[in-house]
TIVOLO-245116 format. One record per residue (C-alpha): residue in one letter; x negated, y, z negated; residue number from 1. Coordinates in Angstrom, 1 decimal. Example, Ala and Ser with C-alpha at 12.3 -4.5 7.8 and 13.67 -1.06 7.14 Angstrom:
2
<rec res="A" u="-12.3" v="-4.5" w="-7.8" n="1"/>
<rec res="S" u="-13.7" v="-1.1" w="-7.1" n="2"/>
This chain:
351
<rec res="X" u="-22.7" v="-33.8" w="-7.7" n="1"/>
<rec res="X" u="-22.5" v="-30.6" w="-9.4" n="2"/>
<rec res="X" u="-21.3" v="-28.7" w="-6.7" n="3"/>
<rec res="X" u="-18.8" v="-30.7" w="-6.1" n="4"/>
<rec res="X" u="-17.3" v="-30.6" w="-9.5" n="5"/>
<rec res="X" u="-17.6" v="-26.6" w="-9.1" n="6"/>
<rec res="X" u="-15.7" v="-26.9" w="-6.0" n="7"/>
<rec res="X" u="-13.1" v="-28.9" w="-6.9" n="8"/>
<rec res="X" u="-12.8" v="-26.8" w="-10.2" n="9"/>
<rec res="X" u="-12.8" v="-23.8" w="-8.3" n="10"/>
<rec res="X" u="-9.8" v="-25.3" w="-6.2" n="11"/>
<rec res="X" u="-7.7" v="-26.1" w="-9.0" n="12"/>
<rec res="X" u="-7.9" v="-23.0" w="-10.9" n="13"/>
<rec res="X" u="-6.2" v="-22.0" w="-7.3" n="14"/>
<rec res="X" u="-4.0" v="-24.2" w="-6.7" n="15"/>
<rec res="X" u="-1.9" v="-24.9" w="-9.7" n="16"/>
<rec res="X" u="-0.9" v="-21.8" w="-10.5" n="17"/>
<rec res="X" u="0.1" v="-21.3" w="-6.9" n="18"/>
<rec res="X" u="2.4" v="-24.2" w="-6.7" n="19"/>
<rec res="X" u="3.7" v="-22.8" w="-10.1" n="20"/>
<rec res="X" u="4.0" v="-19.6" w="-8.8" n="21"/>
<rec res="X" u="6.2" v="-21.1" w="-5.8" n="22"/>
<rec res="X" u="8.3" v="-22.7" w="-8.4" n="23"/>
<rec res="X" u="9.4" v="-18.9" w="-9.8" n="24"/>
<rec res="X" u="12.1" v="-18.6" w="-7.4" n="25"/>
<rec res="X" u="12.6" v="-15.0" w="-8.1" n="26"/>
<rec res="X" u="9.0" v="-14.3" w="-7.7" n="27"/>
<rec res="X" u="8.4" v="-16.2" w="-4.6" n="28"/>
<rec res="X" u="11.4" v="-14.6" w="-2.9" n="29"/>
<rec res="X" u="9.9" v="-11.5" w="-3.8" n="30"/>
<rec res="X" u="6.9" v="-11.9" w="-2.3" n="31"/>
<rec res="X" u="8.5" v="-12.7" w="1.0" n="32"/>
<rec res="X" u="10.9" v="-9.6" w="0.9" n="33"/>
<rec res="X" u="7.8" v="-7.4" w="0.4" n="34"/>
<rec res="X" u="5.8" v="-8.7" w="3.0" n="35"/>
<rec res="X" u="8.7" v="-8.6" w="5.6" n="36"/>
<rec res="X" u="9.2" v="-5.1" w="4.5" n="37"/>
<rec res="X" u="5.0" v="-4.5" w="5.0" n="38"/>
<rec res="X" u="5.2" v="-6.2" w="8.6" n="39"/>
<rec res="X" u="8.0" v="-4.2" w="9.7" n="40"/>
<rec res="X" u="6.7" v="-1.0" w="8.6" n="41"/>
<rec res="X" u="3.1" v="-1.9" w="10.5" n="42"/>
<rec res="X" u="5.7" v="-2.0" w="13.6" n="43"/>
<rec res="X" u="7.4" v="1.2" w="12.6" n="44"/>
<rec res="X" u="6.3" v="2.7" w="16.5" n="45"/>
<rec res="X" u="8.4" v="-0.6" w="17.9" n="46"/>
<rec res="X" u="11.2" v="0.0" w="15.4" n="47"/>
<rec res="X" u="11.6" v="4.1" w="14.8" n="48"/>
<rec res="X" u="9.9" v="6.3" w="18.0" n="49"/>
<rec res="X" u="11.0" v="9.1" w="19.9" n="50"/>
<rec res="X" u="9.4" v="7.5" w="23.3" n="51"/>
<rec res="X" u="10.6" v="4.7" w="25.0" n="52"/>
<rec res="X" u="9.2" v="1.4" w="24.7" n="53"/>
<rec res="X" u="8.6" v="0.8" w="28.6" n="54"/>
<rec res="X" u="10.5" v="2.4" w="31.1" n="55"/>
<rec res="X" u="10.5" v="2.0" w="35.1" n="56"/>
<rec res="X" u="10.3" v="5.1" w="37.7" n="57"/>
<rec res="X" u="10.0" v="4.4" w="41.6" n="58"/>
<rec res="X" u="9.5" v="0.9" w="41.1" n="59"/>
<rec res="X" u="6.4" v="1.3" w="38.7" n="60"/>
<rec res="X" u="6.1" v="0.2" w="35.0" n="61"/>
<rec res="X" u="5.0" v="2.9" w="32.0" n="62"/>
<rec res="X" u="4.4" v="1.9" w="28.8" n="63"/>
<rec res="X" u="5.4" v="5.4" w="27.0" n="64"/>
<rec res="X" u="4.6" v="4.2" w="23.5" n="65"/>
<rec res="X" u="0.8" v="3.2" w="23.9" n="66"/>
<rec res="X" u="-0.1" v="5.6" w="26.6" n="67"/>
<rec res="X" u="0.5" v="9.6" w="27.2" n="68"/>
<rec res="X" u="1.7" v="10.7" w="30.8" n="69"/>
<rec res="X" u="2.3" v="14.0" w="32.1" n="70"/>
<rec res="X" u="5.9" v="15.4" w="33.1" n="71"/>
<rec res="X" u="5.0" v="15.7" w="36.3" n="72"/>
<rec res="X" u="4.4" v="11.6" w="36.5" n="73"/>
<rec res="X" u="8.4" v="11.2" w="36.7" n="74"/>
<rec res="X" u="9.5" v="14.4" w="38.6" n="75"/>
<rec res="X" u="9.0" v="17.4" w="36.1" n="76"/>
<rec res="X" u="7.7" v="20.4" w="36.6" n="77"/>
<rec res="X" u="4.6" v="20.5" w="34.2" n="78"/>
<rec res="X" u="1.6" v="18.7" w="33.4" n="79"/>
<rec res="X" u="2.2" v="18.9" w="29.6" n="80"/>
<rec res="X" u="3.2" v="15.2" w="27.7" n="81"/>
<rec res="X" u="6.7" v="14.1" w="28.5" n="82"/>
<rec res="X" u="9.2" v="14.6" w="26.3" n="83"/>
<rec res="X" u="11.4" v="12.0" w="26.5" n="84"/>
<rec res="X" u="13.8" v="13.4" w="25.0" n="85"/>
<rec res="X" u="14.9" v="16.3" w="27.2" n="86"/>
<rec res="X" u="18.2" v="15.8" w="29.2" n="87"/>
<rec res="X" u="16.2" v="16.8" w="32.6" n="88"/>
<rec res="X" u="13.5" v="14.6" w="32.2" n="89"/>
<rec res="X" u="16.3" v="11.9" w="30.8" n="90"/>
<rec res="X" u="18.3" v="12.3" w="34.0" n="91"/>
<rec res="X" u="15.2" v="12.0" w="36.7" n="92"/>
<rec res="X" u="13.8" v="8.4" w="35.3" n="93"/>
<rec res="X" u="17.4" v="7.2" w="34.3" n="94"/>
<rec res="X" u="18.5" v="8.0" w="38.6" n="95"/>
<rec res="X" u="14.8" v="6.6" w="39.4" n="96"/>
<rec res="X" u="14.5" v="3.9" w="37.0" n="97"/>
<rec res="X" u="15.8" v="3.1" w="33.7" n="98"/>
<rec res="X" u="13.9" v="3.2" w="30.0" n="99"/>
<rec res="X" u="14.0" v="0.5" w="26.8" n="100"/>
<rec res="X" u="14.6" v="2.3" w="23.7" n="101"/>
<rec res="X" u="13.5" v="1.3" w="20.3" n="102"/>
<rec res="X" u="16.2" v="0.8" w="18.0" n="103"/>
<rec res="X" u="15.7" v="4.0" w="16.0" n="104"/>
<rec res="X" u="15.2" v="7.0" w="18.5" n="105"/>
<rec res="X" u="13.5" v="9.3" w="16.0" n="106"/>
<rec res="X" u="9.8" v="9.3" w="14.6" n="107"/>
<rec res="X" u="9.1" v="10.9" w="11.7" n="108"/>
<rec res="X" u="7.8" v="14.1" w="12.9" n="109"/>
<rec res="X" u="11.0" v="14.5" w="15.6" n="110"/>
<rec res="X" u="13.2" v="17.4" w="14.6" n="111"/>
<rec res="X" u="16.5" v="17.5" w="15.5" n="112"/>
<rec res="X" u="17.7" v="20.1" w="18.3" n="113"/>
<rec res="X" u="21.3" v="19.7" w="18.8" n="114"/>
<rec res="X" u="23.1" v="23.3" w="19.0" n="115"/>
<rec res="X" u="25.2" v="24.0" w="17.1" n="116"/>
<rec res="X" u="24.4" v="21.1" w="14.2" n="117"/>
<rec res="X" u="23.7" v="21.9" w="10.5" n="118"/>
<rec res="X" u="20.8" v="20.2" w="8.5" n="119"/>
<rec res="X" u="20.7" v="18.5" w="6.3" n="120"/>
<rec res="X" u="23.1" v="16.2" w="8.6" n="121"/>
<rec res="X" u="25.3" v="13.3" w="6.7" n="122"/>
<rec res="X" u="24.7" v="9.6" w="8.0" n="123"/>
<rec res="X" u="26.2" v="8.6" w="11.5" n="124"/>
<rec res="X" u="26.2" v="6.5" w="14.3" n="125"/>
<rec res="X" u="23.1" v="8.4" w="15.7" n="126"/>
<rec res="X" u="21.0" v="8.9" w="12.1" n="127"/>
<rec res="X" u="22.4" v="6.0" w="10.1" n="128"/>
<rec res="X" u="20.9" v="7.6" w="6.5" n="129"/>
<rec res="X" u="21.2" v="10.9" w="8.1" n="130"/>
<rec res="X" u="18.8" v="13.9" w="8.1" n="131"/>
<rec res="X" u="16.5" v="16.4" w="5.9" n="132"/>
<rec res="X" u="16.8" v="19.9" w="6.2" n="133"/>
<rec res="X" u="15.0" v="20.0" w="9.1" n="134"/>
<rec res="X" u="16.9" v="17.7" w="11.5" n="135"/>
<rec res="X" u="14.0" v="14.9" w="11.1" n="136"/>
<rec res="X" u="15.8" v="11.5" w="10.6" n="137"/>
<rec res="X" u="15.5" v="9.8" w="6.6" n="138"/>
<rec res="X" u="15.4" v="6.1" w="7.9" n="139"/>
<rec res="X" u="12.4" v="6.6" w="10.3" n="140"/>
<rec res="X" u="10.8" v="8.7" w="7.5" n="141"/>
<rec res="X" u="11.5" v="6.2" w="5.5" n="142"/>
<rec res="X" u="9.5" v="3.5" w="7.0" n="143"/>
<rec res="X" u="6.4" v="5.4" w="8.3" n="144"/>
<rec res="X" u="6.3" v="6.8" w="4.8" n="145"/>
<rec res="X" u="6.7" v="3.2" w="3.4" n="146"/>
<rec res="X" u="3.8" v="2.2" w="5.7" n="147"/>
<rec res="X" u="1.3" v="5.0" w="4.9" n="148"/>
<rec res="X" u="1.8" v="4.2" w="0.8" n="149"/>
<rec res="X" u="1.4" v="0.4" w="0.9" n="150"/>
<rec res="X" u="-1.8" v="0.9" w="3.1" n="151"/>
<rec res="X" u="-3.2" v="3.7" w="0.7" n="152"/>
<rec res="X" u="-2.1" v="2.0" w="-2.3" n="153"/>
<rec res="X" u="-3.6" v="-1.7" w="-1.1" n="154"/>
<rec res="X" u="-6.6" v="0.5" w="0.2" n="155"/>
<rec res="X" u="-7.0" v="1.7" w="-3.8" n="156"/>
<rec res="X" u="-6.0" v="-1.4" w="-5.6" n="157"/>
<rec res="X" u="-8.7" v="-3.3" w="-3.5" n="158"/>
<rec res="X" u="-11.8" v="-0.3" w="-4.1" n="159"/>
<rec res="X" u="-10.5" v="-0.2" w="-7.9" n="160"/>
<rec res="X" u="-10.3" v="-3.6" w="-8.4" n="161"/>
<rec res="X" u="-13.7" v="-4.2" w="-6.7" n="162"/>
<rec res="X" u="-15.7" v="-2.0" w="-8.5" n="163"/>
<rec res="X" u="-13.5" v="-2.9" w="-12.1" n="164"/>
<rec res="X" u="-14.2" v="-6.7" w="-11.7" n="165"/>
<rec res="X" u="-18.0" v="-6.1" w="-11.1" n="166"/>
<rec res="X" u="-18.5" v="-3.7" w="-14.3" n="167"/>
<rec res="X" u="-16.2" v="-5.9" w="-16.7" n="168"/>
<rec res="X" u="-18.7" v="-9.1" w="-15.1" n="169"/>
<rec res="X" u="-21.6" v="-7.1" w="-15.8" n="170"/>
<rec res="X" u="-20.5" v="-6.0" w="-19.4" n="171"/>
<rec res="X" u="-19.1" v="-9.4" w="-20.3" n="172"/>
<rec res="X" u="-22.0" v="-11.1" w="-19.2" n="173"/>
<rec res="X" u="-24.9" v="-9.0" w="-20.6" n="174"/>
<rec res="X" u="-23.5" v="-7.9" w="-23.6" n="175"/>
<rec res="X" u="-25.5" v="-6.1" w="-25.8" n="176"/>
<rec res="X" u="-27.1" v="-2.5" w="-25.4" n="177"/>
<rec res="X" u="-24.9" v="-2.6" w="-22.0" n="178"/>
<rec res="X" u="-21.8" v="-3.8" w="-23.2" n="179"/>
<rec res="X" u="-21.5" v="-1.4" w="-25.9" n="180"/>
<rec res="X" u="-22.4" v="1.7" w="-23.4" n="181"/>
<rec res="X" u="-20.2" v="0.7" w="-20.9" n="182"/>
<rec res="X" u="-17.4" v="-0.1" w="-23.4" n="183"/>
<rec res="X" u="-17.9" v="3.8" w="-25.0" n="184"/>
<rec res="X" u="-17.9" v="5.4" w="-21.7" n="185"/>
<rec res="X" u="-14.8" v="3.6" w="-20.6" n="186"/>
<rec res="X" u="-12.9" v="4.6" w="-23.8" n="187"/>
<rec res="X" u="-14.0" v="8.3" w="-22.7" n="188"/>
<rec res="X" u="-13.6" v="8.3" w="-19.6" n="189"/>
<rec res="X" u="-10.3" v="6.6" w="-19.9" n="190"/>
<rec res="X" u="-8.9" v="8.8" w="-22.6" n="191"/>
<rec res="X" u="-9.0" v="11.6" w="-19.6" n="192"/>
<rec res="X" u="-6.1" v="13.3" w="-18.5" n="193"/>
<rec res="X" u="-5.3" v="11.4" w="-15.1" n="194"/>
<rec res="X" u="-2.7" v="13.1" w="-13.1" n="195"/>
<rec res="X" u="-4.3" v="17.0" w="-14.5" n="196"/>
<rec res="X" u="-7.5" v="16.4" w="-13.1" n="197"/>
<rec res="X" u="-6.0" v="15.2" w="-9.7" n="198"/>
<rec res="X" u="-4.0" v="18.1" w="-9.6" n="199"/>
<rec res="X" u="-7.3" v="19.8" w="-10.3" n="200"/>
<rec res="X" u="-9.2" v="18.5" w="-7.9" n="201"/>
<rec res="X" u="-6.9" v="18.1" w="-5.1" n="202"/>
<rec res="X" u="-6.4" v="21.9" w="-5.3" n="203"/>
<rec res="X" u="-10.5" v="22.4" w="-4.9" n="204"/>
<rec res="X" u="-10.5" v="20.0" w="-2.1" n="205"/>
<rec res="X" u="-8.1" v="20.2" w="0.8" n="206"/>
<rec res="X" u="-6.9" v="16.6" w="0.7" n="207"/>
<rec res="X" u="-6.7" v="14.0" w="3.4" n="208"/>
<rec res="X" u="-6.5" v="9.9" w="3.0" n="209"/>
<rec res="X" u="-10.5" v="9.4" w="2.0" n="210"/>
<rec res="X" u="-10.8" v="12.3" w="0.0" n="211"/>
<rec res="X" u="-7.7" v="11.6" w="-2.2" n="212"/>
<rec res="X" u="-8.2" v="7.9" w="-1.7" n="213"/>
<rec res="X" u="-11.7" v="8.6" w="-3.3" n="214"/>
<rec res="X" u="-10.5" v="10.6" w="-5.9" n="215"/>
<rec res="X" u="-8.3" v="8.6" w="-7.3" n="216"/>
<rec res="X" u="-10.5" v="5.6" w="-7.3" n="217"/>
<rec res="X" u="-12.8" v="7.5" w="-10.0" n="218"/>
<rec res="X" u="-9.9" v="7.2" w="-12.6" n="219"/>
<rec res="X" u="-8.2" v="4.1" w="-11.5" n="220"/>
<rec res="X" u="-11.1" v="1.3" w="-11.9" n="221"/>
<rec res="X" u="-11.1" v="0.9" w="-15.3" n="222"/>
<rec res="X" u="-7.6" v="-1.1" w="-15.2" n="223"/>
<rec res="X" u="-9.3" v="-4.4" w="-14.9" n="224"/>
<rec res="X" u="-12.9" v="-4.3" w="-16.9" n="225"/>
<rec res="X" u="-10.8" v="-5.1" w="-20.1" n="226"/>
<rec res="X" u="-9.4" v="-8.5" w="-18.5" n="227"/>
<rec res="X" u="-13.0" v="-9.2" w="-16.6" n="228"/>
<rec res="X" u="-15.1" v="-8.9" w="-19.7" n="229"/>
<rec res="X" u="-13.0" v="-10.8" w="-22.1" n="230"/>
<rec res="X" u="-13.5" v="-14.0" w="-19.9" n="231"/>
<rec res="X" u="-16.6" v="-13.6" w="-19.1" n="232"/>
<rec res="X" u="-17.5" v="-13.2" w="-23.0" n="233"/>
<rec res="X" u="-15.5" v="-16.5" w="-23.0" n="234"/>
<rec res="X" u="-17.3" v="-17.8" w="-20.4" n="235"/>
<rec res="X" u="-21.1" v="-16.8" w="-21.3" n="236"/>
<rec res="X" u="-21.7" v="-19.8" w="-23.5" n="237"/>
<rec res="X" u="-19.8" v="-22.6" w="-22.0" n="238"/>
<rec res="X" u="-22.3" v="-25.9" w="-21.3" n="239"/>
<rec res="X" u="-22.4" v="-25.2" w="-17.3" n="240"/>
<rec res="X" u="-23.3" v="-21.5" w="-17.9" n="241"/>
<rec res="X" u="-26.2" v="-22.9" w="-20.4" n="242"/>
<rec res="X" u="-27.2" v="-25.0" w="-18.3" n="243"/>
<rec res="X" u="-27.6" v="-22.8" w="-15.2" n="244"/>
<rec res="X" u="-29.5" v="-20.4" w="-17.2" n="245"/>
<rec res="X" u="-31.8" v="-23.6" w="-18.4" n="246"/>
<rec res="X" u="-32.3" v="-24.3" w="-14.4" n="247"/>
<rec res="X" u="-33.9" v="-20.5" w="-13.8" n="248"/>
<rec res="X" u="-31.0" v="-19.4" w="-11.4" n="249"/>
<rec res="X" u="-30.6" v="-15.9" w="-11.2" n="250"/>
<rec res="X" u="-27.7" v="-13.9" w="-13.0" n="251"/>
<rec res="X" u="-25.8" v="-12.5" w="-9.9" n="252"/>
<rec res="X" u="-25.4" v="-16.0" w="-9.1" n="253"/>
<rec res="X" u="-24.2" v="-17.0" w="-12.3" n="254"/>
<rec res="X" u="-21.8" v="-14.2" w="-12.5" n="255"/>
<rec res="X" u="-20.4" v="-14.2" w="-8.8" n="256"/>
<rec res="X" u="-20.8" v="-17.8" w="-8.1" n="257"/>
<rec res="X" u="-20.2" v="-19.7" w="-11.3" n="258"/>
<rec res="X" u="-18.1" v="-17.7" w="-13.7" n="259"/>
<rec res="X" u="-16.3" v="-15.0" w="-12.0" n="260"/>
<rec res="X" u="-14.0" v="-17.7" w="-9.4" n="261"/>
<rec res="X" u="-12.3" v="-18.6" w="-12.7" n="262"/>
<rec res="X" u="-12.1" v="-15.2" w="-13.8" n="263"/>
<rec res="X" u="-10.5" v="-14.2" w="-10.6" n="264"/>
<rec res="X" u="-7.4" v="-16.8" w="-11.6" n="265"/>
<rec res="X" u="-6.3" v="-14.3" w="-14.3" n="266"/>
<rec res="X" u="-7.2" v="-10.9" w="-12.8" n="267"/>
<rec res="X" u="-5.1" v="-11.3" w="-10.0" n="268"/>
<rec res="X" u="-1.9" v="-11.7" w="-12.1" n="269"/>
<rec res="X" u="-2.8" v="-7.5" w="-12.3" n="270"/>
<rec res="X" u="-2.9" v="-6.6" w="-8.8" n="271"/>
<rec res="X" u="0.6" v="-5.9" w="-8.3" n="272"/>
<rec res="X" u="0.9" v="-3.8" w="-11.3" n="273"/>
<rec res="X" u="-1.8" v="-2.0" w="-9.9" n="274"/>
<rec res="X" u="-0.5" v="-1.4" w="-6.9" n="275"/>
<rec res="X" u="2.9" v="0.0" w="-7.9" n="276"/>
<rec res="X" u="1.3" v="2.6" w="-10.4" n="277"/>
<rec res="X" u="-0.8" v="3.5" w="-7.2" n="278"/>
<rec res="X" u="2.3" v="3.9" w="-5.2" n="279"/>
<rec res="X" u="3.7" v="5.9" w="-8.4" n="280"/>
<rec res="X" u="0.7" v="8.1" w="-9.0" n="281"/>
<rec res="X" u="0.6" v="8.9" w="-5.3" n="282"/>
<rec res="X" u="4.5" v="9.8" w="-5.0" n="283"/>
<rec res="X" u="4.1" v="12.0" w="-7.9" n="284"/>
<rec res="X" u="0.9" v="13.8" w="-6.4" n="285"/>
<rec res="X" u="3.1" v="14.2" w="-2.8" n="286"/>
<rec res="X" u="6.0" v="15.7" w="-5.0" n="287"/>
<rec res="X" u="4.3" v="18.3" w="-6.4" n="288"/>
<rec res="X" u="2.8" v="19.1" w="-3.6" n="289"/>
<rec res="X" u="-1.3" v="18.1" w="-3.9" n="290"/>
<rec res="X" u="-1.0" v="14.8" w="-2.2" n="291"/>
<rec res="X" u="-1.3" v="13.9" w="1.4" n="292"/>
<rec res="X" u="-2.0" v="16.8" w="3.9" n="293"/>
<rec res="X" u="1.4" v="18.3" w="4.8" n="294"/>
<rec res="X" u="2.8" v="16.9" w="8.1" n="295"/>
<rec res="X" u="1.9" v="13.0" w="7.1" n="296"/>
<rec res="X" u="4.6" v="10.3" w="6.2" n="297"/>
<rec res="X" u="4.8" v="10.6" w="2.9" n="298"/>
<rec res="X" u="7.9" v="9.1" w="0.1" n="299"/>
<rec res="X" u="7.0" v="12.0" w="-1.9" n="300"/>
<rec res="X" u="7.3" v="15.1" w="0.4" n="301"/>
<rec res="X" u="11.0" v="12.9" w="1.0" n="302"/>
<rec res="X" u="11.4" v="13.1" w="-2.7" n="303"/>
<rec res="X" u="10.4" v="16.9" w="-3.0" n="304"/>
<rec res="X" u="13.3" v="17.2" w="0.2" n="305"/>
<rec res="X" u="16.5" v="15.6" w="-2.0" n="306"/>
<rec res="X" u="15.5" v="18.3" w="-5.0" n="307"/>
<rec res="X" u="15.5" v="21.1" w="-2.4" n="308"/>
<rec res="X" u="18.7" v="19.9" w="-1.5" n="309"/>
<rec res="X" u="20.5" v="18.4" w="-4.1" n="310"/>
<rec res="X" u="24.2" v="19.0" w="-2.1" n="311"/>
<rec res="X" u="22.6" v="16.4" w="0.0" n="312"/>
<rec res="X" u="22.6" v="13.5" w="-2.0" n="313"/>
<rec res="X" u="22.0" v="11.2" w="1.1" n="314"/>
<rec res="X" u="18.6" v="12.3" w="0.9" n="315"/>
<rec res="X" u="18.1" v="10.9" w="-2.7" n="316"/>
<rec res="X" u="19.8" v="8.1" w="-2.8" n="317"/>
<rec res="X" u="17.6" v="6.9" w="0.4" n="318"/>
<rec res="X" u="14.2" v="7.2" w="-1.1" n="319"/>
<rec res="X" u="15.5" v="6.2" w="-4.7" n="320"/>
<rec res="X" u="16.9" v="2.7" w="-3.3" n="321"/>
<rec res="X" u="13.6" v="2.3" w="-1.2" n="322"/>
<rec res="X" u="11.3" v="3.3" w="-4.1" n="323"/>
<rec res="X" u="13.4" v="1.0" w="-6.5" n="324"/>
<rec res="X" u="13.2" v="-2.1" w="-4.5" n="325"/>
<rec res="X" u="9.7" v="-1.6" w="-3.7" n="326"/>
<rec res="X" u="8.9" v="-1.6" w="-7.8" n="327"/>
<rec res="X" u="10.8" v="-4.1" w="-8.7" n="328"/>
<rec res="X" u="9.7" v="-6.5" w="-5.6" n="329"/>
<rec res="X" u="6.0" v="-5.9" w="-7.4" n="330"/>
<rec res="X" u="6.8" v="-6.2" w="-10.9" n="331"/>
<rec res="X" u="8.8" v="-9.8" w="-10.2" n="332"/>
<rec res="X" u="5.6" v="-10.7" w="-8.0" n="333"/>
<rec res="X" u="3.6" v="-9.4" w="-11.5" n="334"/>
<rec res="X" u="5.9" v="-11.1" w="-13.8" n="335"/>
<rec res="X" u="5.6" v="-14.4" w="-11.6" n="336"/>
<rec res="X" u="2.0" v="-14.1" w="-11.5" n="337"/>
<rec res="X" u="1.2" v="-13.9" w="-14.9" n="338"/>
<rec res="X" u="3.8" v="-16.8" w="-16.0" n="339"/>
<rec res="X" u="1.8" v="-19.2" w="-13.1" n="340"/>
<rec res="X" u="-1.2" v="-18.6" w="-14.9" n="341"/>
<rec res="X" u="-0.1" v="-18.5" w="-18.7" n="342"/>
<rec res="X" u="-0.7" v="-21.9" w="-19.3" n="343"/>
<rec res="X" u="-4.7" v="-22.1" w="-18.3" n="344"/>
<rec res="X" u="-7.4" v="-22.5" w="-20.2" n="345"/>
<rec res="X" u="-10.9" v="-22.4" w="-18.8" n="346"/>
<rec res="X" u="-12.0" v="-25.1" w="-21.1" n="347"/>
<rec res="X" u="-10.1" v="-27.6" w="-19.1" n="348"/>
<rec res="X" u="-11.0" v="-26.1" w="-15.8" n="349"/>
<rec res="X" u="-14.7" v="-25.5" w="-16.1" n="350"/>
<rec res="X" u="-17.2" v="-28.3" w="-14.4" n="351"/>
């Protein structure tokens, strides 16, 4: 009887503010432009590659883009990866065969090697938002660099969230000696210069996805303890957390079981401001240089390229547009959020 009034609590506190949130049209639509943007970039070898997708020689199938094969494989003269790329090699499976192109023909790391060309190159039939100053094309940048910061910044809002739900549980649901440590330490800790110590750190540490992934998840779970303790303080002394207490059942089960499904209905109203001051702090770090190692897809190495050449303003405008959607996709997914759940009360919603 009692779990099933905690069940069909639990479900509620889900599902009305979801079919609220499908009511904020601008929202909802949001939501689905961001994820077809996340889905395409997860593709970004189908979309933007400088290998074919499959190509035929003599009759036999290669799939190029999953598997490496030597020159000599379609009538070159060394054992070294193809390049497919290279008129000779271009000529020999094209008269032997023929080869499916993705629709870019660039990955992020190709440079351009057409005599005679100037870089930074303007937009054209052949790089549609152009090139940086090293012939590599913007658009396929531009979504392997949109790929890499969603997953690192997803990566970090789920680690910070994690470990900020479970100390804001904790706090709120102890109280006491423990709330008021934790409470002091967070108002130290937060009142830290951020971005300084990165900088710091990064320059001790030669950075790569875990390290600066780690690092940055030392100064960025504090973002939700605030909203976590405040309902479980609320929560503490409702009858069914009494009551549960009365009955001898452990506190972890109180707290991850009982009280913290209801919490969850509010915290995650934060997540996708989260996530875009993770995408910020990590285009900043890039920018200046003490991000991700050099030679990764990154928005803010781009960024750093359209200072360097501001007679370029392709460059600038490209990663400006991308950057702008991107934060304003997550703050009307925020702003949605928040309004689906601005009308709940856990007094109505508890068992």
């Amino acid at each position: 009887m009692k779990q099933s009034s905690l069940s069909s609590g639990s479900a509620s506190a889900w599902h009305r503010p979801w079919r609220k949130f499908q009511s904020n049209r601008r929202g909802y639509w949001s939501l689905l432009v961001f994820m077809g943007l996340f889905v395409a970039a997860l593709g970004a070898e189908i979309i933007a590659n400088d290998r074919p997708l499959l190509l035929s020689y003599q009759h036999r199938l290669y799939v190029p883009v999953l598997f490496d094969y030597p020159e000599t494989t379609f009538g070159g003269d060394f054992a070294s990866f193809t390049n497919y790329r290279d008129p000779y090699i271009r000529d020999k499976i094209n008269q032997n065969g023929w080869m499916v192109w993705p629709p870019i023909k660039f990955s992020y790391v190709t440079i351009g090697n057409n005599p005679g060309q100037s870089y930074p190159a303007p937009p054209s039939a052949e790089h549609w938002l152009g090139t940086d100053d090293q012939g590599r094309d913007i658009l396929a940048q531009l979504l392997y660099g949109y790929r890499y910061s969603i997953i690192f910044g997803l990566a970090l809002t789920v680690l910070s969230s994690g470990i900020g739900v479970i100390a804001g549980a904790i706090q709120g649901y102890l109280g006491g000696v423990t709330d008021l440590l934790l409470q002091r330490f967070i108002e130290i800790w937060s009142g830290m210069p951020q971005l300084f110590l990165l900088i710091i750190l990064a320059a001790i540490i030669e950075p790569n996805f875990w390290w600066l992934l780690g690092l940055m998840v030392l100064f960025s779970w504090i973002a939700l303890v605030g909203v976590v303790r405040t309902e479980f303080v609320r929560a503490r002394n409702f009858e069914y957390v009494l009551a549960a207490r009365a009955l001898g059942i452990a506190p972890p089960r109180i707290i991850f079981r009982h009280i913290l499904p209801n919490a969850l209905v509010a915290t995650v109203t934060f997540l996708p401001f989260i996530l875009n001051g993770s995408l910020t702090l990590l285009v900043s770090l890039d920018f200046l240089g003490f991000g991700l190692p050099p030679g990764s897809p990154s928005l803010g190495a781009l960024l750093s390229q359209a200072k360097a050449n501001i007679e370029s303003p392709w460059i600038g405008l490209s990663i400006f547009v991308l950057l702008a959607l991107v934060l304003c996709l997550l703050i009307f997914i925020g702003e949605a959020l928040r309004d689906a759940v601005s009308e709940r009360s856990l007094d109505t919603q508890r068992p």
